[in-house]
N, C-alpha and C positions, 0 to 999 in steps of 0.2 A: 136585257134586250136579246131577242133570239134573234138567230143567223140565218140568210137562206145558203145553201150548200148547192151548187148547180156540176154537175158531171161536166167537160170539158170537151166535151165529144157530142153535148146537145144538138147544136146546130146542124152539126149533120147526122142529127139521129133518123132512120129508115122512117118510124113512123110520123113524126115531122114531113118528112118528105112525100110519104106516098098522101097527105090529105092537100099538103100545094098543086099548085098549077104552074108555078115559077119559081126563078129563086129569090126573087120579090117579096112571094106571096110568105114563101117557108121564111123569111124573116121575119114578117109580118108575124106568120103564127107564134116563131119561135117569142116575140115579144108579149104576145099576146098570155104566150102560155105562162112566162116569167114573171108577168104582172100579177096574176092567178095564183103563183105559187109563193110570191110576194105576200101576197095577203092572206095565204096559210100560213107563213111562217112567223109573221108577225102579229096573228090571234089565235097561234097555237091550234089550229084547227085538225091537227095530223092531216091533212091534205084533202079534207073534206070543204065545200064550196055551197053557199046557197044560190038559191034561182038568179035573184038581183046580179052578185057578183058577175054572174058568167053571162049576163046580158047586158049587163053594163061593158063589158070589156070586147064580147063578139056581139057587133050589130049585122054582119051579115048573116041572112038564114042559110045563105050554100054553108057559110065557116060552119055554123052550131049547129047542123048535120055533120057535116066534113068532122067534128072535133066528138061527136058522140058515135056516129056511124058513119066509121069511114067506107069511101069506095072502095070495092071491094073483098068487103068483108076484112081487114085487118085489124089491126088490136087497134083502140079509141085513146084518142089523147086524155078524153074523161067518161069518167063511168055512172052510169047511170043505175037510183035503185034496179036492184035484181039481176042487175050485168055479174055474168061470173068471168074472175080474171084470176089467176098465179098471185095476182100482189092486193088482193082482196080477202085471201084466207085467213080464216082465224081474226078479219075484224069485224065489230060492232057498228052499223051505220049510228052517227046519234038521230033521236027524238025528232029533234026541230035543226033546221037552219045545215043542211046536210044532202041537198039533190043531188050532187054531182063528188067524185071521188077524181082526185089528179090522179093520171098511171105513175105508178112507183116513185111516190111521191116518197115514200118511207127509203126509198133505195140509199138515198144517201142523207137524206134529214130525220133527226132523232124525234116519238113520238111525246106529245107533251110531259106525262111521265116523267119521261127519259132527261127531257128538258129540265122538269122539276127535280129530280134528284141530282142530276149533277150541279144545280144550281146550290141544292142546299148542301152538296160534299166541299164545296171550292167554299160557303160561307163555314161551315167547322172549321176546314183550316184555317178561315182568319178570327175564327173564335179564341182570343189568349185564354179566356178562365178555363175552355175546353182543354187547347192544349194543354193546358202547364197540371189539369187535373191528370189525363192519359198521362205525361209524362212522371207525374209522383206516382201513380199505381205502377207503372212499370221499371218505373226505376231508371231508367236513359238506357234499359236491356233491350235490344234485338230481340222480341217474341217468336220470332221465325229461325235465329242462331242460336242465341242466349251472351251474343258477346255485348259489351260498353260499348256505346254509338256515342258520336261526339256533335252537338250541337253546335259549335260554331265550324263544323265543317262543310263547305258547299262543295267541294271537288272530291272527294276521295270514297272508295266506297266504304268508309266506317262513317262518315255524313250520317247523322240523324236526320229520319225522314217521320212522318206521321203516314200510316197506310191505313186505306179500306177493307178488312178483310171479305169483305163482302162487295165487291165495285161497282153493285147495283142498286145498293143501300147508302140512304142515310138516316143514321142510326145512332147520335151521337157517339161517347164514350164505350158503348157495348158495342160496335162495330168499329173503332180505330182501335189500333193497337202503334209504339212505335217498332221502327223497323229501320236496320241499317240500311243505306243506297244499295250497295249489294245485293243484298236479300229483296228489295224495291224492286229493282230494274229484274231479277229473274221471275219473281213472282207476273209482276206486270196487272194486265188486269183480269186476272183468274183469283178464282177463289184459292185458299190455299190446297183444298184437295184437287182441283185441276191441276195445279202448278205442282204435284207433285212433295209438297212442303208440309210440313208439321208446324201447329200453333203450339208454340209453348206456353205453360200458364207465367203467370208472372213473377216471377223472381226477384228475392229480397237484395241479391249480388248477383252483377251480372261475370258473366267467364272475362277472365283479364284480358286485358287489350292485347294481344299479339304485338302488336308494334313497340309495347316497351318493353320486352324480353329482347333482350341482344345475346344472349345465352343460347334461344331455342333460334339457329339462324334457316333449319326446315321449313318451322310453323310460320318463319316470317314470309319464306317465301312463299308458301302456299298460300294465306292470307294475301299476299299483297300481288299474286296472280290474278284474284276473285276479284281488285276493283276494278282491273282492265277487260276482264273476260268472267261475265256474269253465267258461263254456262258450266264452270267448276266452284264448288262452295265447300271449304274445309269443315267437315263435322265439327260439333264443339259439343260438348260433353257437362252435362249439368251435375249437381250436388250426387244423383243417386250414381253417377257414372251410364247412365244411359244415353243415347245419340240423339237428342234432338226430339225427347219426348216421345208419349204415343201417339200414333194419327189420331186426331180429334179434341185429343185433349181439351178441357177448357176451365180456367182458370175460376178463381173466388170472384172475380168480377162477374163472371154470369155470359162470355161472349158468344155463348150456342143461343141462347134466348137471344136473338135481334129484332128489334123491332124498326120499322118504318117503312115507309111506302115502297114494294118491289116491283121492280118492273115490270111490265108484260113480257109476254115469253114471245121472241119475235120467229119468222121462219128465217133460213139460212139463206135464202136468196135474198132477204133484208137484214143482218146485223144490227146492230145498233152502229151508231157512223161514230160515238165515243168509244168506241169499245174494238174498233176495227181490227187491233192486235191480238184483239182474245184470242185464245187456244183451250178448247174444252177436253177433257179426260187426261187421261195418265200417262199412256204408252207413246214412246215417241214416235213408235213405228208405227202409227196412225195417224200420224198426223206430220208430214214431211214440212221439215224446217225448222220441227221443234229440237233444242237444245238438249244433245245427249250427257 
């Protein structure tokens, strides 16, 4: 069942305002508009509306002026074919059943797409034959460290996690890989070249746990800094003595070859509202708040 997602600040959004006469009336619209956006949300329609709906819901003729051309030329609570608007670029009207476009409707509600894929990422994780296949190819290895991940751990960051490398995809088994909490929570949901991170192929032994060496009492602590503060990550060192692989690497599993449905490419004034944390490219210094 999809969600509607409403901004918190609607009511008293300016364009709301300038098509009232009251604050009656701006109520009135703001329900008006809610119901509307109700039934994109609940037939996946990415905020597209047909004729009936919008005269079913405004019977007055000043509102459905007032809501397609407002007085005085301001931006329309709905759009009409051939309206050009900021939050209209880069989409496709559909065919049929499509007269009228919510304004920024995509602002904070995911396009159906977007909807379907992360519906089918949350059913992999509750796929067991999926999981338990991902976890014998990789071993219970960190693809992203190469250290042992511990499966009945839910608090700590050596937790065994299942991750997307791809957070736009689902794609079964050629798009999960597992991943310690650690290495989870910094990747986040970028791909691993946004995040700055190297995919390791898959390995037959994973690098020892840190935590049972009481010997190396450095590596422990450096290790068990990373599960409280995911913006430090102790290199780990695989079979050939190299750090964490080459970027890109990709393993006997085939994980460059992904297949499944990818999302639309949205504009920046719309993100995707699952994805709100993303952070795209490399450099921190382009992107303030990203973890140095």
């Amino acid at each position: 069942m999809a969600w509607l997602r409403l901004d918190d600040g609607l009511d008293d959004d300016p364009i709301i305002l300038n098509v009232s006469r009251s604050r009656g009336e701006a109520d009135r619209v703001l329900g008006i508009l809610t119901a509307m956006m109700l039934y994109a949300a609940r037939h996946l329609t990415d905020g597209f509306l047909p004729e009936l709906i919008f005269r079913e819901h405004v019977r007055s003729k000043r509102l459905r002026e007032a809501f397609t051309r407002p007085p005085g030329g301001g931006t329309a609570l709905l759009h009409r074919r051939g309206d050009q608007c900021e939050c209209l670029e880069g989409r496709q009207w559909p065919a049929t059943g499509a007269d009228y476009a919510i304004h920024h409707y995509l602002k904070s509600n995911p396009t159906r797409d977007e909807y379907d894929v992360q519906r089918a990422k949350q059913a992999e994780l509750r796929d067991r034959e999926l999981l338990a296949a991902v976890r014998r190819r990789d071993g219970d290895c960190c693809r992203y460290c190469g250290r042992e991940t511990r499966w009945a751990d839910r608090r700590s960051g050596f937790g065994m996690v299942l991750d997307h490398i791809d957070p736009t995809l689902a794609a079964g088994a050629a798009n999960l890989v597992v991943a310690c909490r650690s290495c989870n929570s910094r990747k986040g949901n970028r791909t691993p070249l946004a995040a700055g991170m190297d995919l390791l192929p898959a390995m037959g032994d994973c690098a020892p746990d840190p935590t049972n060496d009481e010997t190396n009492d450095e590596t422990n602590d450096q290790i068990n800094r990373s599960t409280t503060d995911t913006t430090t990550h102790a290199p780990v060192r695989d079979g050939t003595g190299r750090v964490n692989g080459a970027a890109g690497d990709a393993g006997p599993d085939g994980v460059r070859d992904l297949i499944g449905p990818a999302q639309p490419r949205r504009s920046s004034a719309h993100p995707n509202p699952y994805h709100r944390a993303a952070i795209t490219g490399t450099d921190p210094a382009d992107h303030p708040g990203l973890p140095t």
